[in-house]
C-alpha positions as CSV (number, residue, x, y, z in Angstrom):
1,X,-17.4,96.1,48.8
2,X,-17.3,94.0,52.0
3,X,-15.5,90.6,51.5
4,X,-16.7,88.4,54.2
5,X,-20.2,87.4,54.1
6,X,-20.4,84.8,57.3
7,X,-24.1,84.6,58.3
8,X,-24.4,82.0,54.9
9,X,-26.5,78.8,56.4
10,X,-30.2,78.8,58.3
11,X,-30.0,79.3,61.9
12,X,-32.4,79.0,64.0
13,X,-33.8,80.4,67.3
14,X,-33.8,77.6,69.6
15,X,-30.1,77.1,69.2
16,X,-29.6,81.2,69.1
17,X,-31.5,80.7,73.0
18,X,-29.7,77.9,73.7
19,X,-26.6,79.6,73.8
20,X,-28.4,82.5,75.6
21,X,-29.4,80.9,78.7
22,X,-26.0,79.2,79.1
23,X,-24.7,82.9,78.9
24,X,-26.1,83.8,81.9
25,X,-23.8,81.3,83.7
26,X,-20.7,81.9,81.5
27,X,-18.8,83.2,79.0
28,X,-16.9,80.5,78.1
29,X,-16.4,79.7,74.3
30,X,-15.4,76.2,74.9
31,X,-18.1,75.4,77.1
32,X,-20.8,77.1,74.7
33,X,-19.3,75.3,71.7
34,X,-19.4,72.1,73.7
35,X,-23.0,73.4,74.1
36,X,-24.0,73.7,70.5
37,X,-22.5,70.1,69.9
38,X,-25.0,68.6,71.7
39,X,-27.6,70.7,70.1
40,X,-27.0,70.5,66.7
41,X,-25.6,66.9,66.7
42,X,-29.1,65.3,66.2
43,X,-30.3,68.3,63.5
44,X,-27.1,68.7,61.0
45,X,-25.7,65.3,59.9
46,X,-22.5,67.0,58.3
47,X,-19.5,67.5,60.9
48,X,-18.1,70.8,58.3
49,X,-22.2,71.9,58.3
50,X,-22.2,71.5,62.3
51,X,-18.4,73.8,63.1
52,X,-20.0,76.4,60.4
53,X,-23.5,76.6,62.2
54,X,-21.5,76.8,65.7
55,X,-19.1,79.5,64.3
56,X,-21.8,81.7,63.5
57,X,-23.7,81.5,66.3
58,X,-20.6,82.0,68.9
59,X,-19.6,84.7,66.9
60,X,-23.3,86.3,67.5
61,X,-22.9,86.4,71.0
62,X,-19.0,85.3,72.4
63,X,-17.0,86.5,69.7
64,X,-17.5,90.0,70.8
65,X,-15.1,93.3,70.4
66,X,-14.2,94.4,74.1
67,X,-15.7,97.6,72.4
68,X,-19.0,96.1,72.0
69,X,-19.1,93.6,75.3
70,X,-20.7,96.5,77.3
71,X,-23.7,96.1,74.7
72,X,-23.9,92.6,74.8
73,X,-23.8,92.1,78.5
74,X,-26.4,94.2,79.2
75,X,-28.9,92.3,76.9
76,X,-27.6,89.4,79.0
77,X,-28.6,91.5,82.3
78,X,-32.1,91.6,80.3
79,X,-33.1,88.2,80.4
80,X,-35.2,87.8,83.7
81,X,-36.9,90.4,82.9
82,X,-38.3,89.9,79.7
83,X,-40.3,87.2,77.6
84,X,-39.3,84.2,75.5
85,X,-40.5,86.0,72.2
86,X,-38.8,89.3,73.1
87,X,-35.5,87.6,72.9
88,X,-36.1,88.0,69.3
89,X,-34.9,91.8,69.9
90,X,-31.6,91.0,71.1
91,X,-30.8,88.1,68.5
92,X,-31.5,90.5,65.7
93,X,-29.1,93.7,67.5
94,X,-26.4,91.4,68.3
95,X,-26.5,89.4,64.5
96,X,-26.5,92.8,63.3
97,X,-23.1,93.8,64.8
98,X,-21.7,90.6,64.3
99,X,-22.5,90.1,60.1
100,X,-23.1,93.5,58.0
101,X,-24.3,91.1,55.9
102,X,-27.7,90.3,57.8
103,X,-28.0,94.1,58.4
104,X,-27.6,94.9,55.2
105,X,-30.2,92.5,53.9
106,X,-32.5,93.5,56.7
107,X,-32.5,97.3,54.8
108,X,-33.2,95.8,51.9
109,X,-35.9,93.7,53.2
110,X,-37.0,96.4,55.1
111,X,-37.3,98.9,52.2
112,X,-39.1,97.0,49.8
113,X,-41.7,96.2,52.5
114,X,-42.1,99.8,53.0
115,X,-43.1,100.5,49.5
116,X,-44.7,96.7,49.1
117,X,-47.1,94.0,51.4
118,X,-44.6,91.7,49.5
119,X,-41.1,90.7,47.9
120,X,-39.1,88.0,46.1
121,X,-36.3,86.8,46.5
122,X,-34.8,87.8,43.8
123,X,-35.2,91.4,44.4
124,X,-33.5,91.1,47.3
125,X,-30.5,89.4,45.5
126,X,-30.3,92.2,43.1
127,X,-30.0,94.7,45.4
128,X,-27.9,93.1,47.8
129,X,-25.4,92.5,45.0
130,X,-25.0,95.7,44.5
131,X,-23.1,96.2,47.9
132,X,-21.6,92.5,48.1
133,X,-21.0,91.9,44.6
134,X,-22.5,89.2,42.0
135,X,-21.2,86.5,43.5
136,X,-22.4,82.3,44.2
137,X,-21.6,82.9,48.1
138,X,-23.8,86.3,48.8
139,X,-26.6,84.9,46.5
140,X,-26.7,81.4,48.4
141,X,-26.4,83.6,52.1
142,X,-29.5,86.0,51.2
143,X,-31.8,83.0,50.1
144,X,-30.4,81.0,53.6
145,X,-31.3,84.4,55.4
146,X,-34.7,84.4,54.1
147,X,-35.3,80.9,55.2
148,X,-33.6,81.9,58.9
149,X,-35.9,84.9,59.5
150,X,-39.0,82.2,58.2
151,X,-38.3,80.4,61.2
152,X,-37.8,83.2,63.3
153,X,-41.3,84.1,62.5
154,X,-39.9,87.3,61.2
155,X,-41.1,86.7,57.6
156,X,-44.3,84.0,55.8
157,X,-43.6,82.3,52.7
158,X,-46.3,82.3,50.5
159,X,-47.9,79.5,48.2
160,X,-45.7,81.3,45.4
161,X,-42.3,79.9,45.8
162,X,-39.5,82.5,46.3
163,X,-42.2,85.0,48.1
164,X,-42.7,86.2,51.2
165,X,-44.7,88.6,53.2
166,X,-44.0,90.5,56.9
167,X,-45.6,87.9,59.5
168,X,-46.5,90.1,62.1
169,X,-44.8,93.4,63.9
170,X,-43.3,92.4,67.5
171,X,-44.6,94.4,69.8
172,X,-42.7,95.3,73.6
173,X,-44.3,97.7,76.3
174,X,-40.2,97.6,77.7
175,X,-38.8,100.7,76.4
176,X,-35.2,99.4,77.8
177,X,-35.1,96.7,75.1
178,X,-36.4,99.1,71.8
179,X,-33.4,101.4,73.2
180,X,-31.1,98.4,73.4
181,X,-31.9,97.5,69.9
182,X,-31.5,101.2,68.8
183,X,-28.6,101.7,70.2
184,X,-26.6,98.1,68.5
185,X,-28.8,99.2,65.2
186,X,-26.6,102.7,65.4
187,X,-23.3,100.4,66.2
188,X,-23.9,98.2,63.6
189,X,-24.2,101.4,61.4
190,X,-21.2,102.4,58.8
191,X,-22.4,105.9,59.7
192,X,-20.9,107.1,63.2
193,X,-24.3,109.5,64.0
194,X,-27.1,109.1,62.5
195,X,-30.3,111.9,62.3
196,X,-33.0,110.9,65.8
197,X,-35.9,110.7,63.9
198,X,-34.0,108.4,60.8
199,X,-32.7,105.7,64.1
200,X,-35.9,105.6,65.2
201,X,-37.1,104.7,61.6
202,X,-34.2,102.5,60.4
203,X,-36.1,99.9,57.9
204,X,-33.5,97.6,59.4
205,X,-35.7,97.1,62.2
206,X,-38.8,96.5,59.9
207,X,-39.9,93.5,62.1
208,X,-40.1,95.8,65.2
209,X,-42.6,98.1,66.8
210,X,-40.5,101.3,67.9
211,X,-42.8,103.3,70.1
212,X,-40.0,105.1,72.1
213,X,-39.5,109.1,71.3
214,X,-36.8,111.5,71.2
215,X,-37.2,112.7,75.1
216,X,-36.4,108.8,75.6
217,X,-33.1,109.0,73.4
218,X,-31.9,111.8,75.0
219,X,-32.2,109.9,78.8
220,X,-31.0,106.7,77.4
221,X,-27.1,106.6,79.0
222,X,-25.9,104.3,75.3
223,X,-26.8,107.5,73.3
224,X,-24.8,110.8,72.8
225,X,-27.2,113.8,71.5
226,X,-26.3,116.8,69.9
227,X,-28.0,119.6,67.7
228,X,-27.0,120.0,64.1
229,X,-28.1,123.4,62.3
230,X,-31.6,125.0,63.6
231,X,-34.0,121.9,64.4
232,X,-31.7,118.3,63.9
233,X,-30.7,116.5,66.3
234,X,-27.7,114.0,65.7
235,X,-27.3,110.5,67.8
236,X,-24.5,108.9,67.9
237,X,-23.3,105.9,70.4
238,X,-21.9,106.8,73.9
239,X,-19.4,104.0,75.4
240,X,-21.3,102.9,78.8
241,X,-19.6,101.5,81.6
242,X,-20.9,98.3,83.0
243,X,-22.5,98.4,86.4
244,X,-20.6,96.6,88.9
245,X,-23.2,94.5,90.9
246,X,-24.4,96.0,94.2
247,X,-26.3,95.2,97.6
248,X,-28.2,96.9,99.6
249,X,-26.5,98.6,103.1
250,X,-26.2,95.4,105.6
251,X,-28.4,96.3,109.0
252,X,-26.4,98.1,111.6
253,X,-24.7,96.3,114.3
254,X,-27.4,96.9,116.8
255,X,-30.0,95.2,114.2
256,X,-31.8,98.2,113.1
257,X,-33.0,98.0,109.6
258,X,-32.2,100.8,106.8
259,X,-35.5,103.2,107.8
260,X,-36.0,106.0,105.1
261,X,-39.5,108.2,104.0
262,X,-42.0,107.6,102.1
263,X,-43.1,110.8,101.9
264,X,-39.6,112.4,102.6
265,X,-41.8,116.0,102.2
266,X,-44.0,115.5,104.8
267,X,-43.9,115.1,108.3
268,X,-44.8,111.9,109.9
269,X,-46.8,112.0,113.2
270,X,-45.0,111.1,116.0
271,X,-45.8,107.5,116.9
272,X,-45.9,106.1,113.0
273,X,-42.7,104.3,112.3
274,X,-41.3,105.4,109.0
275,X,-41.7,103.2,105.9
276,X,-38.2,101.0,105.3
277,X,-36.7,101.2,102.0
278,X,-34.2,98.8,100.7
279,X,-31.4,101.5,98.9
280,X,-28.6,99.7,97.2
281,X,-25.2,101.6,97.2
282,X,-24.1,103.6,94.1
283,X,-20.8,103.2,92.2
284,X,-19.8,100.6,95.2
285,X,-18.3,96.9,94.1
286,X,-19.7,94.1,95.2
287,X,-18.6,90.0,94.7
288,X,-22.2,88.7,96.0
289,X,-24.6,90.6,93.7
290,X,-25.8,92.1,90.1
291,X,-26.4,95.6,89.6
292,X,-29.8,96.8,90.9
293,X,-32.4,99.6,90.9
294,X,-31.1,102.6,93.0
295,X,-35.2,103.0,93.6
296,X,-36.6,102.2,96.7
297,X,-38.9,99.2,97.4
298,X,-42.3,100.2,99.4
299,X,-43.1,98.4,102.1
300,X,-46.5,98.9,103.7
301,X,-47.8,100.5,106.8
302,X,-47.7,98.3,109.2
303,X,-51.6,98.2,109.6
304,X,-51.8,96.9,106.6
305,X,-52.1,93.5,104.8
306,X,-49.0,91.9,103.8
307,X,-46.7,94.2,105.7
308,X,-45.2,91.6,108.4
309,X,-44.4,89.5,105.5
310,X,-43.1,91.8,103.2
311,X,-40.5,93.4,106.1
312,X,-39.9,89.1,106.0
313,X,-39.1,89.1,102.7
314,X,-36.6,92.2,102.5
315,X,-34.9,90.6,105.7
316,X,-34.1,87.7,103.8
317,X,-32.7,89.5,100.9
318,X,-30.4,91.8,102.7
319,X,-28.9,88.1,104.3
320,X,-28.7,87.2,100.7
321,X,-31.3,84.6,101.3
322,X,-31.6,85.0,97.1
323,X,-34.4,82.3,96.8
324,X,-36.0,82.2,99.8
325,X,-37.1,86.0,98.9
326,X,-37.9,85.0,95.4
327,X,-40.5,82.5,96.8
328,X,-41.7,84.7,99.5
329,X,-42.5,87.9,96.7
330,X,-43.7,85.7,94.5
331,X,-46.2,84.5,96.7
332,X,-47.3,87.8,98.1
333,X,-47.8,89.1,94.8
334,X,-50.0,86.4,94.2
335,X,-51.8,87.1,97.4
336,X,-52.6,90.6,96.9
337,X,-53.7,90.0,93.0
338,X,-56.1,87.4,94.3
339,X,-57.4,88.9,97.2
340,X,-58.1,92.3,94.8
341,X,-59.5,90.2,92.5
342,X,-62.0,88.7,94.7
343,X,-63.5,92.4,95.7
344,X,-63.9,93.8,92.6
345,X,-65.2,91.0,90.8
346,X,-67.0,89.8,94.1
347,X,-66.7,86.0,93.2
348,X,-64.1,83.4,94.9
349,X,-60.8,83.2,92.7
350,X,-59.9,80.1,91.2
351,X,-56.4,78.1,91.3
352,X,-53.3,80.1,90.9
353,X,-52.7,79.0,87.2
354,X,-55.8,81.4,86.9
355,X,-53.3,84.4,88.0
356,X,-53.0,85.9,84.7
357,X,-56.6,85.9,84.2
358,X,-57.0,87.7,87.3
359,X,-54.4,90.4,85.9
360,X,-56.4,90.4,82.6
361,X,-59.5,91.2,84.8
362,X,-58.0,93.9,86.7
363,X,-56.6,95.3,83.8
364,X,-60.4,95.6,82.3
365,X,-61.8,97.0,85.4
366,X,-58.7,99.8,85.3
367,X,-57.4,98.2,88.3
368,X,-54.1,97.2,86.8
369,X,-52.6,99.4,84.0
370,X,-51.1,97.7,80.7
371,X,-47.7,98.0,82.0
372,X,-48.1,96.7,84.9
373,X,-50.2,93.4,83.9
374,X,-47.5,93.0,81.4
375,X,-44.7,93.2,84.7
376,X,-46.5,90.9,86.9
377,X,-47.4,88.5,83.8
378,X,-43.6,88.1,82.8
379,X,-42.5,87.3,86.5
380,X,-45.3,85.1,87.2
381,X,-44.6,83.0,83.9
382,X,-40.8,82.9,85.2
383,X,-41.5,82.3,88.5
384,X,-40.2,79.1,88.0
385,X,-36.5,79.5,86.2
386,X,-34.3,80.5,89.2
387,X,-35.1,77.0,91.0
388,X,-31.9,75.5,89.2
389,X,-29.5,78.1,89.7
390,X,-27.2,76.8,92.8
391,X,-26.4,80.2,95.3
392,X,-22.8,79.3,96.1
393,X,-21.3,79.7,92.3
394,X,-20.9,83.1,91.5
395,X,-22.8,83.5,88.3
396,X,-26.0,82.1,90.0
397,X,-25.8,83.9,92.9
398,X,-25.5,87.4,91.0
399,X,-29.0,86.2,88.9
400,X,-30.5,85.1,91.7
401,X,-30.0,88.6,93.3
402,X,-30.9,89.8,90.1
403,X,-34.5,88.2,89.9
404,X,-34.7,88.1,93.5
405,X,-34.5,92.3,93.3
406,X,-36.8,92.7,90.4
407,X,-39.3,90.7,92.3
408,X,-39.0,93.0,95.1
409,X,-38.9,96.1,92.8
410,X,-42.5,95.0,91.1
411,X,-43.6,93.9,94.7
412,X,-43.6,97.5,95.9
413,X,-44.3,98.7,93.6
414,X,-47.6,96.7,93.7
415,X,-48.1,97.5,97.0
416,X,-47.9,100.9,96.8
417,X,-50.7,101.2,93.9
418,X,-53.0,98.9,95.8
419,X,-51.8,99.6,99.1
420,X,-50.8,103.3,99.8
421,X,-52.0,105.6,102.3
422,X,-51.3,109.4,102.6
423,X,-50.5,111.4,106.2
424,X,-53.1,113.3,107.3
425,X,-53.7,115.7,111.0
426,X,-56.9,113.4,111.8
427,X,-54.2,110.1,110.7
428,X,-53.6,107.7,108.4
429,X,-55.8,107.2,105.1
430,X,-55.4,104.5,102.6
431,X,-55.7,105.0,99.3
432,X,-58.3,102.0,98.6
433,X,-59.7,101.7,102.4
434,X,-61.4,98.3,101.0
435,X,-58.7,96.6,100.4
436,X,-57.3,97.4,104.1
437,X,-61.0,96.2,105.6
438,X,-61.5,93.2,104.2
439,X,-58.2,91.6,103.9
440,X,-58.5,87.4,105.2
């Protein structure tokens, strides 16, 4: 029987984010518990209630194992690039890890809404006191645990007191985050494998939409797969080394940029000049920025709209001109969706708060795929957070290269489905010759 219950008091999200978005600055405990002082000095009244709340929420996400940092850091490394309400995914993985407790009540929870629409809470205290005992101190956590995922939005009490239904799945179309939660669902596991298609259908993660397969556990680097007997495959946790942030190649001396393919196949005619690529270094240290995509970003023919700027805006990341890049993709993103917009609806666009309208529009002409309205949407409803981070402390500077490089990433990538062109004898052809001809 485990002894030490821990998650025993409501907590709620906002402090849980609170503590988040310092983390992207620092790891300090001091500094977050200084933090979480000011937040929960006009909420709790009680001084003892206050250092409890605190304790449990530092030990979520500070207090963490060297064995388990790896995890934790890279949920941190997830924040730019996914919403408010997704954060949901990594409070529950990391509270998980941190208190067996709130996983194993999240089974139970998870089970009898499997077989139920609804539950009490006192079926959940009689089966969680099967693993933790019959005891004043796990009864009193489970019924502050129910309260906790009510205001995470996890759960709805109903007009019957004591019972509670599912409030809604959460849904993500980032695959990186339901393998994230997989994989600190299988640490937080007593078991050290478990079956694939079990982890993929752990009632643990009741609240959560799991749309990933088993071809996207055996690429994900946190998971080890192996076959067991003629047709089951076992996962179990692989220990993954942090990436060490990395830039891309500074420009020659002569001031040539880094020149690569786009269509590294083909031939390009004499006379075209190729497509540059921005290619960050692999496996190479670097003090100035986070860890980005080894993918290269498009950049578009140069007879095309947007491609003097663009070549702008990769100049100013590789002099580590962090914001000024930010505020140049953003803008061209914005650009292109607008100008798009405006030939295939054939009306004038609005104001730019009408941006995600235009992606919704785009979406239903089958413009825009779902994934890609949902990429652009996220960036353009952050494209506001990095103005506060200050370039010359080290922390900011390696988000700022962070969000700078994901801007650039979904830029190109932009470009190239609205943009591209192939190589052909007679020359060049775009892919959507409209967009070329009608551009200002």
């Amino acid at each position: 029987m485990r002894q030490v219950v821990g998650f025993s008091l409501r907590i709620r999200r906002a402090w849980l984010d609170a503590v988040l978005d310092r983390m992207s600055r620092t790891t300090d405990e001091t500094e977050l518990r200084q933090l979480l002082e000011q937040e929960l000095q006009s909420e709790l009244r009680g001084k003892e209630v206050r250092a409890k709340t605190a304790g449990i929420i530092l030990r979520t996400w500070c207090q963490v194992s060297p064995a388990r940092r790896s995890l934790r850091d890279r949920a941190i490394a997830m924040l730019p690039r996914i919403s408010g309400q997704e954060r949901l995914w990594l409070h529950w993985g990391m509270a998980a890890i941190a208190y067996p407790f709130f996983r194993d009540t999240a089974e139970v929870v998870g089970r009898l809404l499997a077989l139920q629409d609804d539950f009490t809470t006192a079926q959940v205290r009689n089966r969680i006191i099967t693993t933790w005992g019959d005891r004043a101190t796990s009864r009193n956590a489970a019924q502050y645990l129910l309260n906790t995922l009510v205001e995470w939005e996890v759960l709805r009490a109903t007009k019957v007191k004591g019972q509670f239904l599912l409030a809604r799945k959460q849904v993500t179309a980032t695959s990186e985050l339901q393998l994230w939660l997989l994989e600190a669902m299988l640490e937080a596991s007593s078991a050290d494998e478990l079956e694939a298609q079990q982890l993929l259908r752990l009632p643990e993660c009741f609240p959560f939409s799991i749309t990933v397969g088993l071809s996207e556990l055996r690429r994900h680097e946190g998971f080890h797969i192996h076959r067991q007997g003629l047709d089951m495959d076992m996962v179990a946790p692989r220990k993954v080394r942090i990436a060490t942030p990395a830039l891309p190649p500074k420009p020659s001396r002569g001031g040539k940029a880094v020149q690569g393919r786009l269509f590294p196949t083909e031939p390009e005619p004499a006379g075209d000049p190729p497509a540059p690529v921005v290619k960050p270094d692999r496996g190479r240290r670097s003090k100035t920025g986070p860890a980005v995509s080894p993918r290269p970003v498009f950049v578009p023919h140069a007879a095309a709209p947007l491609a003097g700027a663009t070549t702008a805006c990769l100049a100013m990341f590789r002099r580590r001109d962090y914001q000024g890049s930010l505020a140049l993709a953003y803008a061209l993103g914005e650009a292109l969706i607008r100008h798009v917009w405006q030939i295939r609806l054939g009306k004038p666009a609005g104001p730019t708060g009408d941006f995600p309208k235009w992606l919704a529009a785009l979406q239903r002409k089958q413009v825009l795929t779902a994934s890609q309205v949902n990429r652009l949407g996220n960036l353009w409803q952050r494209r506001f957070t990095y103005q506060h981070l200050r370039p010359m402390e080290s922390p900011d500077r390696e988000l700022l290269a962070a969000l700078s490089y994901e801007a650039l990433e979904a830029l190109g990538e932009l470009q190239q489905h609205l943009l591209g062109f192939s190589q052909h004898p007679e020359g060049l052809v775009p892919t959507f010759p409209e967009y070329w001809e009608r551009w200002g």
